[in-house]
TORLUM-116612 format. One record per atom (N, C-alpha, C): residue in three letters; atom name; x, y negated, z. Coordinates in steps of 0.05 Angstrom, whole numbers, plus 5000, padded with zeros to 4 digits. Each point is the difference from the previous one (the first is absolute). Example, Ala and Ser with C-alpha at 12.3 -4.5 7.8 and 13.67 -1.06 7.14 Angstrom:
# residues 2
sero|kolke|east|north|up
Ala|N|5264|5114|5156
Ala|CA|4982|4976|5000
Ala|C|5018|4976|5000
Ser|N|4993|4979|4986
Ser|CA|5016|4976|5001
Ser|C|4985|4978|5014
END
This chain:
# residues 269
sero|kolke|east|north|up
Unk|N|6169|8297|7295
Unk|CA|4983|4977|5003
Unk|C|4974|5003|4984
Unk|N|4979|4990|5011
Unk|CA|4975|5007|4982
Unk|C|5001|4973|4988
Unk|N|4988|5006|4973
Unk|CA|5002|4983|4980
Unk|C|4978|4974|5007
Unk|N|4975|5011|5011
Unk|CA|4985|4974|5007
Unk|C|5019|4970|5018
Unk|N|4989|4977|4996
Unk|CA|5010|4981|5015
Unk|C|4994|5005|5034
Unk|N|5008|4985|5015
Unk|CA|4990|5003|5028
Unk|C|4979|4985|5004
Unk|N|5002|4972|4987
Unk|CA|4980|4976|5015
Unk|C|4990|4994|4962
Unk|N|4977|4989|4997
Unk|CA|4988|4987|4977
Unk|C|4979|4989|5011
Unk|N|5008|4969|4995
Unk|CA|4985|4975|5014
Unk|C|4984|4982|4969
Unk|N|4975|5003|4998
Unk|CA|5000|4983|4982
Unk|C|4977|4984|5005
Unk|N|5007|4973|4999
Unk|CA|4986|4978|5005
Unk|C|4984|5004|5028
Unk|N|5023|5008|5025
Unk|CA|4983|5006|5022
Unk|C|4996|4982|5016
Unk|N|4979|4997|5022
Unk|CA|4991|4978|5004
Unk|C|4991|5004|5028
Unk|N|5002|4992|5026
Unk|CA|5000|5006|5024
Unk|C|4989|4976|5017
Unk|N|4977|4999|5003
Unk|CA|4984|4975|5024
Unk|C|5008|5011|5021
Unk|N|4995|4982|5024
Unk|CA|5000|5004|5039
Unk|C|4989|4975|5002
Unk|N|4977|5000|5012
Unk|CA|4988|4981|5009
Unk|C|4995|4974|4982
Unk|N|4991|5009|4973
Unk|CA|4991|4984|4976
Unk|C|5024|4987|4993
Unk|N|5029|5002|5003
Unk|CA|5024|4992|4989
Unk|C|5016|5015|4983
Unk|N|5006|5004|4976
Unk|CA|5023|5019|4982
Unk|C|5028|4993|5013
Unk|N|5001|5032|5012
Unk|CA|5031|5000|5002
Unk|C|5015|5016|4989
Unk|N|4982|5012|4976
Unk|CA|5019|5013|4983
Unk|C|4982|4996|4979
Unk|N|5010|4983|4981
Unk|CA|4983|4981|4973
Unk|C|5008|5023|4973
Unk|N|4991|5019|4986
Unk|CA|5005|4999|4971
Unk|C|5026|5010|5000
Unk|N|5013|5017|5017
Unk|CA|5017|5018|4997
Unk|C|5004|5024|4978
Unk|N|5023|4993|4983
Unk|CA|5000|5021|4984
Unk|C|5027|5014|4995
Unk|N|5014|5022|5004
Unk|CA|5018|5004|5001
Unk|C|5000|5039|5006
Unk|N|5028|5009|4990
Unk|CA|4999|5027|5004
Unk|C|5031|5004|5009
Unk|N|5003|5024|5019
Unk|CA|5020|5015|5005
Unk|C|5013|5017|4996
Unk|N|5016|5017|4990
Unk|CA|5002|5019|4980
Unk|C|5014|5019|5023
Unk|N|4994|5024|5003
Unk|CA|5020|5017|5016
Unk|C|5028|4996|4989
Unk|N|5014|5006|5023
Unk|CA|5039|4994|4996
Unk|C|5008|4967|5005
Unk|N|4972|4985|4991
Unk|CA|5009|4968|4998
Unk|C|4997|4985|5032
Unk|N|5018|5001|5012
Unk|CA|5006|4990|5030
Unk|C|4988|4966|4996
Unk|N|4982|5000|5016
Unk|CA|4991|4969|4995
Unk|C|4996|4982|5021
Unk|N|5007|4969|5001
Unk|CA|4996|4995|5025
Unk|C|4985|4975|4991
Unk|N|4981|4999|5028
Unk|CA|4983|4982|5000
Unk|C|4993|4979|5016
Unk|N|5014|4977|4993
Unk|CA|5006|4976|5011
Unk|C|4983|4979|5000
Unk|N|5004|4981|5034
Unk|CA|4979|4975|4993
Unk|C|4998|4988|5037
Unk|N|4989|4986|5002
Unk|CA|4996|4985|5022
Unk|C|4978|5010|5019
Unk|N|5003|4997|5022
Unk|CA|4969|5015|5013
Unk|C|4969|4986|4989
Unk|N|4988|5014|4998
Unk|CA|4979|5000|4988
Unk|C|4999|4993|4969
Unk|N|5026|5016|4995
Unk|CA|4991|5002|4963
Unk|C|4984|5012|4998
Unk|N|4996|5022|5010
Unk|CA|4980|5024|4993
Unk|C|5011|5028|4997
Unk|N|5027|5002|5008
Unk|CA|5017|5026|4990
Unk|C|4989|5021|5014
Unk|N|4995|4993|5027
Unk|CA|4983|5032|5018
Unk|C|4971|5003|4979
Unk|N|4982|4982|4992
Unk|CA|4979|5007|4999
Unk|C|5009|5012|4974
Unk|N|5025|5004|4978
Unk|CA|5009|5012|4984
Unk|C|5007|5028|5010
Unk|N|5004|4997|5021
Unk|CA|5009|5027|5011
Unk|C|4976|5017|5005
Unk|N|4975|4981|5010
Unk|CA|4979|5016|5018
Unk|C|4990|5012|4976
Unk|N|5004|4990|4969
Unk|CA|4979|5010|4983
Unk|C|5011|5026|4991
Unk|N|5031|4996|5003
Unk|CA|5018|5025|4988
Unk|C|4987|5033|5016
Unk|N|4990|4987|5033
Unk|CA|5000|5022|5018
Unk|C|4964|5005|5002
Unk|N|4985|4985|4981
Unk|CA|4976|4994|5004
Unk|C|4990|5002|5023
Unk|N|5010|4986|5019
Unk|CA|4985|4986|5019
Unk|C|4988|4970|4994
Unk|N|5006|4993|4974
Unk|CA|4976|4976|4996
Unk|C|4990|5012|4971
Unk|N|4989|4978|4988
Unk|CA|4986|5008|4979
Unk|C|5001|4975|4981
Unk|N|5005|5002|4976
Unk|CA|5001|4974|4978
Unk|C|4972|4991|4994
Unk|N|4984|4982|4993
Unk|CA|4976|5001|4987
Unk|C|5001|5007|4979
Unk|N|4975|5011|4997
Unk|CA|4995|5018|4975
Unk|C|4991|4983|4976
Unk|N|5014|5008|4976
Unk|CA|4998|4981|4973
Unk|C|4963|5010|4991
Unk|N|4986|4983|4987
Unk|CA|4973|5007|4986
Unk|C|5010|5011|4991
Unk|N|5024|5007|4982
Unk|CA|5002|5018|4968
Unk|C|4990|5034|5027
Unk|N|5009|5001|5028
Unk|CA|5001|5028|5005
Unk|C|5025|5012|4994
Unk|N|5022|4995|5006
Unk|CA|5025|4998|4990
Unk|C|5013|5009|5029
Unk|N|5024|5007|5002
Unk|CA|5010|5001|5028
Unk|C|5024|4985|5003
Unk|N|5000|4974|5009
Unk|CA|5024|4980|5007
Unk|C|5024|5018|5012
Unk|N|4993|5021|5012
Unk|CA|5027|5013|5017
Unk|C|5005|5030|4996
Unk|N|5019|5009|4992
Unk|CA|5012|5027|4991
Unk|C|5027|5000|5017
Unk|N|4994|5027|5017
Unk|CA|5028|5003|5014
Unk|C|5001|5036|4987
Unk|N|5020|4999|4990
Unk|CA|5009|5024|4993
Unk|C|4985|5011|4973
Unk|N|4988|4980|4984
Unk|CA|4986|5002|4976
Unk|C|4973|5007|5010
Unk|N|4990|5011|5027
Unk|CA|4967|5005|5005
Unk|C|4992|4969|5022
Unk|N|4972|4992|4989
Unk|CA|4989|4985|5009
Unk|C|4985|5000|5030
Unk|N|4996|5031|5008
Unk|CA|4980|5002|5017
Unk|C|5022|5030|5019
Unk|N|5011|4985|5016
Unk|CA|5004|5022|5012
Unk|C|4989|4997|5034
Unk|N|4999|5029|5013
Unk|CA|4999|5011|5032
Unk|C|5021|4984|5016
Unk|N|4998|4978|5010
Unk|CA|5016|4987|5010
Unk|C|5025|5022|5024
Unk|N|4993|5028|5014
Unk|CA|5011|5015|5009
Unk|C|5027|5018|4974
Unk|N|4991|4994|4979
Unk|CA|5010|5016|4983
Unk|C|5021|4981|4991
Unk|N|4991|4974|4991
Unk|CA|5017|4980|4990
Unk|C|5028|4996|5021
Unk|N|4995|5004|5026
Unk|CA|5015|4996|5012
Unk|C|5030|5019|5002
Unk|N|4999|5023|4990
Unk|CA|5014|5018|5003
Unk|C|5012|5000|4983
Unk|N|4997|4982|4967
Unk|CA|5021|4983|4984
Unk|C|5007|4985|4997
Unk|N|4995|4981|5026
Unk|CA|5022|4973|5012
Unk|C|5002|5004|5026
Unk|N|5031|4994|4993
Unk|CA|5006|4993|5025
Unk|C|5001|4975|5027
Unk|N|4989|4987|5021
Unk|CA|4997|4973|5000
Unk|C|5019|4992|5030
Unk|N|5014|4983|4994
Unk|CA|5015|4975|5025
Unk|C|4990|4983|4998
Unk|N|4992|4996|5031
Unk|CA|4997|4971|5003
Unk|C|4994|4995|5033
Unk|N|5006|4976|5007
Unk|CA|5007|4979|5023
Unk|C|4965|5027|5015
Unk|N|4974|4986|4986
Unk|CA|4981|5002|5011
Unk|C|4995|5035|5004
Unk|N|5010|5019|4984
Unk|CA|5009|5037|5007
Unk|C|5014|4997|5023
Unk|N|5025|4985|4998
Unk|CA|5017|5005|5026
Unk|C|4980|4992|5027
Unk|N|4996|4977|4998
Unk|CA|4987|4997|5030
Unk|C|4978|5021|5006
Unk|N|4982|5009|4981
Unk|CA|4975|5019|5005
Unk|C|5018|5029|5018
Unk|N|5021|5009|4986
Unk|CA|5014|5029|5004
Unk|C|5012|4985|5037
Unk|N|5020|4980|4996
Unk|CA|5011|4996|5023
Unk|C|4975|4999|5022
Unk|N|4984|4984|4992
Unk|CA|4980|4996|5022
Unk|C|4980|5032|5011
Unk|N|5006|5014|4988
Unk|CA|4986|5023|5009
Unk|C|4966|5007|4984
Unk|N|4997|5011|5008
Unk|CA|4965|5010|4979
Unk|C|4985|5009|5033
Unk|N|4973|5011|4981
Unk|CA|4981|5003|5034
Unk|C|5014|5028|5017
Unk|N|5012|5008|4994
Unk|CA|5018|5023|5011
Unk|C|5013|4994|5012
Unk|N|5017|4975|5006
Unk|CA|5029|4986|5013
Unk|C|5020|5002|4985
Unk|N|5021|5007|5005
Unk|CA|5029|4992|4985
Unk|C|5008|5010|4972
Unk|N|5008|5001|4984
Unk|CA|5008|5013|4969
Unk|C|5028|5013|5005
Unk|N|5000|5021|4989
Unk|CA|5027|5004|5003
Unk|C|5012|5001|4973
Unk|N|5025|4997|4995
Unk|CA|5007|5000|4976
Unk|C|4998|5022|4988
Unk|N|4996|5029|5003
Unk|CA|4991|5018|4983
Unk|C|4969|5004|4992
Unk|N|4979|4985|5023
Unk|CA|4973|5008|4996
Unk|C|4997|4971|4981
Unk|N|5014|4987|5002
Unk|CA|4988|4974|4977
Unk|C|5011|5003|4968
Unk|N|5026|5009|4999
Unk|CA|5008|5021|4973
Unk|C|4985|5024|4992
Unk|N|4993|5014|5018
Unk|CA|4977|5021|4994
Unk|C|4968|4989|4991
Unk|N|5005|4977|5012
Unk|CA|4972|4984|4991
Unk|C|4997|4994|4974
Unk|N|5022|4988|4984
Unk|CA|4998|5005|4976
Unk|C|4985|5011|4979
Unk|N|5001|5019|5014
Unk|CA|4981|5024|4978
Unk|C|4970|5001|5010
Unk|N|4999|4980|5013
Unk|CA|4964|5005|5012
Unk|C|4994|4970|4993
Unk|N|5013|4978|4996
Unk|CA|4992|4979|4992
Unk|C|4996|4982|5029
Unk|N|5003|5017|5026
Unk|CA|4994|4984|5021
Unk|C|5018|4987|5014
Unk|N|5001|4982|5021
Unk|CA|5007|4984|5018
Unk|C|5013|5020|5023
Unk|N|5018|5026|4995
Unk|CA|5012|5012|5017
Unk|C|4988|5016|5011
Unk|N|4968|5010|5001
Unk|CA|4980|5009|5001
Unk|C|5003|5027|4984
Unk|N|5008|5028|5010
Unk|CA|5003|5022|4988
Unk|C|4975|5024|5007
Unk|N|4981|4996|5016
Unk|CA|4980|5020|5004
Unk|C|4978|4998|4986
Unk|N|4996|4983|4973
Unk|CA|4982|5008|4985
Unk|C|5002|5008|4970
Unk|N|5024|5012|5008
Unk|CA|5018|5020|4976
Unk|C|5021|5025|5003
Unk|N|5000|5019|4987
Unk|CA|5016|5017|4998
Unk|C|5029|4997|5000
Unk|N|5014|5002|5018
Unk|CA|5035|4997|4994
Unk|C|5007|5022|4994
Unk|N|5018|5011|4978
Unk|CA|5016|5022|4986
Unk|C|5029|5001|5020
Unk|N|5007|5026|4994
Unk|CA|5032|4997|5005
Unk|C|5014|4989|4983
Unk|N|4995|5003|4972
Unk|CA|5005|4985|4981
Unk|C|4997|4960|5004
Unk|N|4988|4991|5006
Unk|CA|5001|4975|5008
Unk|C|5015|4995|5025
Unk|N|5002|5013|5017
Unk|CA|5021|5002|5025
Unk|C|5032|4999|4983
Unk|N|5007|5019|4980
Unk|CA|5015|4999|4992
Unk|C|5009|4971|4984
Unk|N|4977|4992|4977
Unk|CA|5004|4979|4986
Unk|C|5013|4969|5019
Unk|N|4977|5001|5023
Unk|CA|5003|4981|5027
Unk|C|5024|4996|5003
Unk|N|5015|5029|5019
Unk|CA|5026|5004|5005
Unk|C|5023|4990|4977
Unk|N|4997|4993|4974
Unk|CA|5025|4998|4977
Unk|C|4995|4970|4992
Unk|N|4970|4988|5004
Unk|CA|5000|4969|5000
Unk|C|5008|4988|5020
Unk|N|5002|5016|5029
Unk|CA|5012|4987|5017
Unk|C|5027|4993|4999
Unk|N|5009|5028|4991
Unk|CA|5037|4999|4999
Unk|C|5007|4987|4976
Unk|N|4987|5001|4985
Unk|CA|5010|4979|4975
Unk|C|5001|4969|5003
Unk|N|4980|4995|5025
Unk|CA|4999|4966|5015
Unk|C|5027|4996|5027
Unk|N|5009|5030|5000
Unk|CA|5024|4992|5019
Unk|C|4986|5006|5029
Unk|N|4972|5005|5002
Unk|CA|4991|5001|5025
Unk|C|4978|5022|5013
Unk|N|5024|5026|4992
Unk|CA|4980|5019|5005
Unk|C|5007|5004|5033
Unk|N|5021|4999|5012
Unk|CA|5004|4994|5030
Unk|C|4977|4980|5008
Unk|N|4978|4990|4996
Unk|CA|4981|4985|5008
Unk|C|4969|5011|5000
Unk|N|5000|5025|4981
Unk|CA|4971|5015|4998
Unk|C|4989|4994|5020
Unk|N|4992|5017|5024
Unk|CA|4998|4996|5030
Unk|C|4991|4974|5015
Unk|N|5009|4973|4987
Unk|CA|5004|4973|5019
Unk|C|4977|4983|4985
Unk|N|4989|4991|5018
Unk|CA|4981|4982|4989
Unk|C|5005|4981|4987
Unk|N|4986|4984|4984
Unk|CA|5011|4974|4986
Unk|C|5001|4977|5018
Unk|N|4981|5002|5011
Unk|CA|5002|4975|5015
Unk|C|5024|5009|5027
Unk|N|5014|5013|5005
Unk|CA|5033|5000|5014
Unk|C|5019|5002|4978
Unk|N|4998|4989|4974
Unk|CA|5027|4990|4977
Unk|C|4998|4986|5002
Unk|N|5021|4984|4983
Unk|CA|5014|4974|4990
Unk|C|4976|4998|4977
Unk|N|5003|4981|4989
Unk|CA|4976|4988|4978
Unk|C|5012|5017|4975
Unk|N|5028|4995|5001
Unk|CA|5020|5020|4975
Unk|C|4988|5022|4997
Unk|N|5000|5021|5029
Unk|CA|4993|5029|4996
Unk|C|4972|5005|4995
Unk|N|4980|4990|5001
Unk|CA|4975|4991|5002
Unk|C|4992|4996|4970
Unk|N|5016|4986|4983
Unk|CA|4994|4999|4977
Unk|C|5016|5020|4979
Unk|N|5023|5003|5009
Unk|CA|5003|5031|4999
Unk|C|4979|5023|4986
Unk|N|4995|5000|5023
Unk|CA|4974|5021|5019
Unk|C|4970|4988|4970
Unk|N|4997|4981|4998
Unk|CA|4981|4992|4982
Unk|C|5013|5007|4973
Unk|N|5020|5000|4988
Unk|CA|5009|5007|4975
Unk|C|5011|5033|4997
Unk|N|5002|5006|5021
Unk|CA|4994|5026|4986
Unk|C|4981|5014|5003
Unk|N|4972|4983|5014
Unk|CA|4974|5017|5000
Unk|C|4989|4996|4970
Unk|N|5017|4967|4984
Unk|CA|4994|4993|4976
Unk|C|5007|5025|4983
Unk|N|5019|5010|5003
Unk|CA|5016|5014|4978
Unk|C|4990|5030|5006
Unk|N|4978|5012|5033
Unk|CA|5002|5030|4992
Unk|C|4991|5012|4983
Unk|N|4976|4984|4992
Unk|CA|4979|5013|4978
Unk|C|5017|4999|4972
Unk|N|5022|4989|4990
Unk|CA|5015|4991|4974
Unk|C|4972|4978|4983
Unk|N|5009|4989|5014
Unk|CA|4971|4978|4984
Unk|C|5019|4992|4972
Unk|N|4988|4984|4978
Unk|CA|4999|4996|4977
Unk|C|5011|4972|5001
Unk|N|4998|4987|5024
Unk|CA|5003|4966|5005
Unk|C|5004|4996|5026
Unk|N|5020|4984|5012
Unk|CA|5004|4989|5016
Unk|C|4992|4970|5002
Unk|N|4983|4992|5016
Unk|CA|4992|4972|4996
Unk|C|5006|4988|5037
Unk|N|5018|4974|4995
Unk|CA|5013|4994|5024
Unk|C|4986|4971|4992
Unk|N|4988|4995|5035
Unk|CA|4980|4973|5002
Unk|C|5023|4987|5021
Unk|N|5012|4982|4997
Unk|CA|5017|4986|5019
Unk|C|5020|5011|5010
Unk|N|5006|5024|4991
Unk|CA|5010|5024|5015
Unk|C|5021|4993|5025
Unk|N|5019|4982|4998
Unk|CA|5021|4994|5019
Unk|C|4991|4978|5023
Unk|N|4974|4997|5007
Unk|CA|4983|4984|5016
Unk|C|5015|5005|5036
Unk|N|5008|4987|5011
Unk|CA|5006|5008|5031
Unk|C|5023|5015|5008
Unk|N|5017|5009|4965
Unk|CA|5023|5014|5009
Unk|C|5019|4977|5006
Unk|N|5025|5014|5011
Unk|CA|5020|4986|5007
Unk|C|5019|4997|4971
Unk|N|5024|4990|5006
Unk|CA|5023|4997|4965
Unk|C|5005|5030|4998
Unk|N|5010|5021|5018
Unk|CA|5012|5018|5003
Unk|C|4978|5024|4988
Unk|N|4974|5008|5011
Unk|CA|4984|5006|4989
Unk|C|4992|4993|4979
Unk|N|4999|4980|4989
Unk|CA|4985|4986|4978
Unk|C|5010|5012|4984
Unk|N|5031|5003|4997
Unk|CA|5028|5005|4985
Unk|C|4981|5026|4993
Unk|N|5006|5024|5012
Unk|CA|4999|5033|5008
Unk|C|4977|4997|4985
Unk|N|4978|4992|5019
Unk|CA|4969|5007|4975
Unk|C|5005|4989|4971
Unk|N|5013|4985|4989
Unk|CA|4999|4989|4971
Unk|C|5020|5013|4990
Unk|N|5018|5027|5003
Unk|CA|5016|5002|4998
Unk|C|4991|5030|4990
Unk|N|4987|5008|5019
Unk|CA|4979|5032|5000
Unk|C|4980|4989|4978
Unk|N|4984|4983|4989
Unk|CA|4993|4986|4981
Unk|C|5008|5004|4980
Unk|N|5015|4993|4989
Unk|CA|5032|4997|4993
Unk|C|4991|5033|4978
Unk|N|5008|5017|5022
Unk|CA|5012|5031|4989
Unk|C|4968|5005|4994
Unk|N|4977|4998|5008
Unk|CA|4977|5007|4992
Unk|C|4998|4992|4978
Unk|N|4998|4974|4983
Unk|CA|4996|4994|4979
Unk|C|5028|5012|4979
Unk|N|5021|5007|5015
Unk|CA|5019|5014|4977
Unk|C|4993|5028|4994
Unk|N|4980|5008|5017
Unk|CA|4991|5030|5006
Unk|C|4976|5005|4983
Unk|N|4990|4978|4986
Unk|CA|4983|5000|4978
Unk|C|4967|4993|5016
Unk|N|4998|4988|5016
Unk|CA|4975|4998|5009
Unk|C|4984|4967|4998
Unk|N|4990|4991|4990
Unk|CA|4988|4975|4986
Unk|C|5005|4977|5030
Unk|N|5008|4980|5002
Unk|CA|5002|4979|5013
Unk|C|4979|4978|4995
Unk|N|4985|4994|5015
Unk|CA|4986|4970|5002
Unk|C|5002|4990|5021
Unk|N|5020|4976|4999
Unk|CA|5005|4992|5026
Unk|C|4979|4969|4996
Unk|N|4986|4992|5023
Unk|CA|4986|4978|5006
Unk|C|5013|4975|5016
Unk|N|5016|4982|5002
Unk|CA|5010|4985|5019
Unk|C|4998|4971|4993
Unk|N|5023|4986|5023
Unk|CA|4998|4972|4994
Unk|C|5020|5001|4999
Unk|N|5021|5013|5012
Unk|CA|5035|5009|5011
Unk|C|5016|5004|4976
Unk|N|5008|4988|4985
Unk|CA|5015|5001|4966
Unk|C|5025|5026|5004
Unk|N|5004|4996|5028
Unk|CA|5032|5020|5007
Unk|C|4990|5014|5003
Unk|N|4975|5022|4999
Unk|CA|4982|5025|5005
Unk|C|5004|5005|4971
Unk|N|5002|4998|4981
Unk|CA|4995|5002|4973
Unk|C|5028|5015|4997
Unk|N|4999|5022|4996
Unk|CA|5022|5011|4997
Unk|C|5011|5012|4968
Unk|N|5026|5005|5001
Unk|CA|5008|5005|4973
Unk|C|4987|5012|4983
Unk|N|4992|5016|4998
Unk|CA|4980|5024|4986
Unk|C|4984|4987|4986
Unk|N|4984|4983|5015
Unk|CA|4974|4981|4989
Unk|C|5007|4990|4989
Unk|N|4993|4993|4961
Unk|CA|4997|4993|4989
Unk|C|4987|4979|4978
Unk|N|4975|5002|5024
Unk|CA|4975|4981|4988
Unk|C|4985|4992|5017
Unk|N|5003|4964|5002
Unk|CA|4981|4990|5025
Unk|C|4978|4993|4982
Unk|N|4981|5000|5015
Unk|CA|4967|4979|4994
Unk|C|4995|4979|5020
Unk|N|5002|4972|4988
Unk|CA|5001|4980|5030
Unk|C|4963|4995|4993
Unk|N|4994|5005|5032
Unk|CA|4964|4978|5004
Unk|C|5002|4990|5012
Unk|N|4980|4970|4991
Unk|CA|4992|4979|5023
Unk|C|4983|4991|4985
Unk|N|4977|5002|5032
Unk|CA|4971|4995|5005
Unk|C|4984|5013|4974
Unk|N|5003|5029|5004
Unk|CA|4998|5025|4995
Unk|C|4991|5000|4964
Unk|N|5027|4989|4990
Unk|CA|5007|5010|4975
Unk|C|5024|5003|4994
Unk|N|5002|5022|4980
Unk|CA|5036|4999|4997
Unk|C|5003|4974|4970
Unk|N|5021|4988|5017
Unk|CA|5020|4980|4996
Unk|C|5027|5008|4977
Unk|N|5006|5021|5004
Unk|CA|5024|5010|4991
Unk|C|4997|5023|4997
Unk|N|5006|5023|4984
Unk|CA|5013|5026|4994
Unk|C|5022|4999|4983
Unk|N|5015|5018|5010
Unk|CA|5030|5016|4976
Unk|C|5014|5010|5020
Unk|N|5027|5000|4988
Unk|CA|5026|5007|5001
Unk|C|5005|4982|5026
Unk|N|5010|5016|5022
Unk|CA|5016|4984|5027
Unk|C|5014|4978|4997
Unk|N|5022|5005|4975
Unk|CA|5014|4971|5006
Unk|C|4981|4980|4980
Unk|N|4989|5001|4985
Unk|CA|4980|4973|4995
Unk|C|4973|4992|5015
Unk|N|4993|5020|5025
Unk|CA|4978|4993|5006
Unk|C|5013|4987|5039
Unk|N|5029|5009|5003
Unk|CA|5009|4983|5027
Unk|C|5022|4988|4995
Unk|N|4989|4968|4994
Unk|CA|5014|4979|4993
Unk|C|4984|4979|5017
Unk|N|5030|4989|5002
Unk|CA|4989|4970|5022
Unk|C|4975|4981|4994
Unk|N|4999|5008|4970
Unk|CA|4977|4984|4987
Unk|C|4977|5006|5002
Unk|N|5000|5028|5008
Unk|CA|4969|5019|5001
Unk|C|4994|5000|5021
Unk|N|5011|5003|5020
Unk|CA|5006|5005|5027
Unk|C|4992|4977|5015
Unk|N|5007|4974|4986
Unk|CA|4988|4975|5012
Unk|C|4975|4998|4990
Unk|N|4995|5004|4982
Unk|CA|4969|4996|4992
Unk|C|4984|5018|5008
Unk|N|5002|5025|5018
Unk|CA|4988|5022|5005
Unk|C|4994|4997|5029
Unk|N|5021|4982|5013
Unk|CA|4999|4999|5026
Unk|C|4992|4963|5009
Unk|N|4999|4993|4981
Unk|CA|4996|4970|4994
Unk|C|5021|4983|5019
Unk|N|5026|5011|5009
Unk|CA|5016|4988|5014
Unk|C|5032|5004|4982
Unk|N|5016|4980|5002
Unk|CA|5026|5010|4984
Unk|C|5010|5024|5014
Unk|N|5015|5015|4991
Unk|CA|5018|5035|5001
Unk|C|5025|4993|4975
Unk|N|5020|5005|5027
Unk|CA|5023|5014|4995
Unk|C|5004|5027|5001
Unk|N|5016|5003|4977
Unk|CA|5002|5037|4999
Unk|C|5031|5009|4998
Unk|N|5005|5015|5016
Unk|CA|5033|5004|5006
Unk|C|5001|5038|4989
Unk|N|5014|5005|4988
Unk|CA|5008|5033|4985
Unk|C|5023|5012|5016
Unk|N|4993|5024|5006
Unk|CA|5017|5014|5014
Unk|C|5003|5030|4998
Unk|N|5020|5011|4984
Unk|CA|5000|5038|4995
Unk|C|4963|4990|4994
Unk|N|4989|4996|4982
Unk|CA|4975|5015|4988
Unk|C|4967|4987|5012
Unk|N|5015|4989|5030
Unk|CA|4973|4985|5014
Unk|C|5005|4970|4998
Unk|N|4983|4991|4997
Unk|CA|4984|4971|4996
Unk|C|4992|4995|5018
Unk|N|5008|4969|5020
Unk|CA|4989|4993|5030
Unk|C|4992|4977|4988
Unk|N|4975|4991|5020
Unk|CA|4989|4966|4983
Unk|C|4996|4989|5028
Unk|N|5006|4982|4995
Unk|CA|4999|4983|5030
Unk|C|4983|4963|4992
Unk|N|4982|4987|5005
Unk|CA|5000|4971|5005
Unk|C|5024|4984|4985
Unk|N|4998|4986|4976
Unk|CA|5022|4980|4994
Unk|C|4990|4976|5007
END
């Protein structure tokens, strides 16, 4: 594990259309520390995410200071950054399923994409045999190397996201960062992908999971951060930061929370 943190947020601060939706954020991530990041829609947790992947940008302090450090450097090649995270999410899946200006994705050219940073788009890069090989062992390690060949958009949503986590994992990124991740799956799938989850973060690779879904929060994770209306509310330890008490004030509606083998379900009281 490299000793730098993954994420260092300090006092970050994020407008859209002259509104803060991410107020004075300060907070850090430590590699190894699986963290999940909880809150209601429009806390602000993606635009937490967008800063992680710098696709947005914090405002800049007068001191000249840098509000955002991912991996201890302030200023990175957004192509470069990408190849030490890994990213799920609802809005990846539809781009890959739906096809690029080429037509269909197949599940090996969108894992091979990986390493070019693109949208399944492999002709404005070099492929190795060596990456053919890497391709080939993230596939079978997702259970779906019988699928190389088949487009995404002829899978199940299951295989499909699949197909998206191990294009996460060819490069061996430093971080796994999951945005809603279980969005459109079915129970059965949901199960399988959080499960392959599961063995990734026992495999030593950093967890940030982003949700609203409390039963996505899996054993491993150890430390939530709750936001709403884009400040964090809460940080620590899992079992003091998901309690019926926090949970109602976070979602401003009462929550029941039921324990089961290690997962926590919250439902409306």
């Amino acid at each position: 594990m490299n000793a730098e943190p993954v994420l260092e947020l300090v006092a970050a601060t994020v407008e859209k259309d002259g509104r803060r939706v991410l107020d004075g954020v300060t907070l850090t991530i430590h590699a190894g520390e699986h963290t999940a990041i909880v809150g209601p829609n429009g806390a602000g947790k993606s635009i937490l995410v967008r800063l992680l992947t710098h696709e947005d940008r914090a405002i800049a302090p007068d001191d000249g200071s840098s509000p955002v450090r991912v991996f201890g450097c302030a200023n990175w090649h957004v192509f470069e950054l990408r190849s030490q995270l890994g990213i799920i999410s609802a809005d990846l899946h539809h781009r890959f399923v739906g096809g690029n200006s080429e037509g269909r994705i197949t599940a090996e050219a969108a894992v091979l994409s990986g390493f070019l940073a693109s949208d399944g788009i492999l002709r404005y890069g070099a492929i190795t045999d060596d990456m053919r090989r890497r391709v080939a062992h993230a596939l079978h390690r997702m259970g779906i190397a019988h699928l190389a060949r088949r487009g995404m958009d002829a899978m199940s949503s299951g295989e499909a996201r699949r197909v998206l986590l191990a294009r996460a994992l060819v490069t061996s990124p430093r971080a796994l960062v999951l945005d809603e991740p279980t969005t459109g799956l079915d129970l059965v799938a949901r199960h399988d992908f959080m499960e392959r989850v599961r063995q990734i973060a026992r495999d030593g690779t950093t967890l940030i999971l982003i949700t609203h879904h409390i039963d996505e929060i899996v054993p491993e994770i150890a430390r939530v951060i709750l936001l709403r209306d884009g400040r964090v509310v809460g940080d620590g330890p899992k079992q003091s930061m998901l309690t019926a008490e926090r949970l109602t004030d976070v979602f401003d509606a009462p929550i029941v929370l039921d324990e089961r083998r290690g997962y926590l379900y919250a439902r409306p009281g």
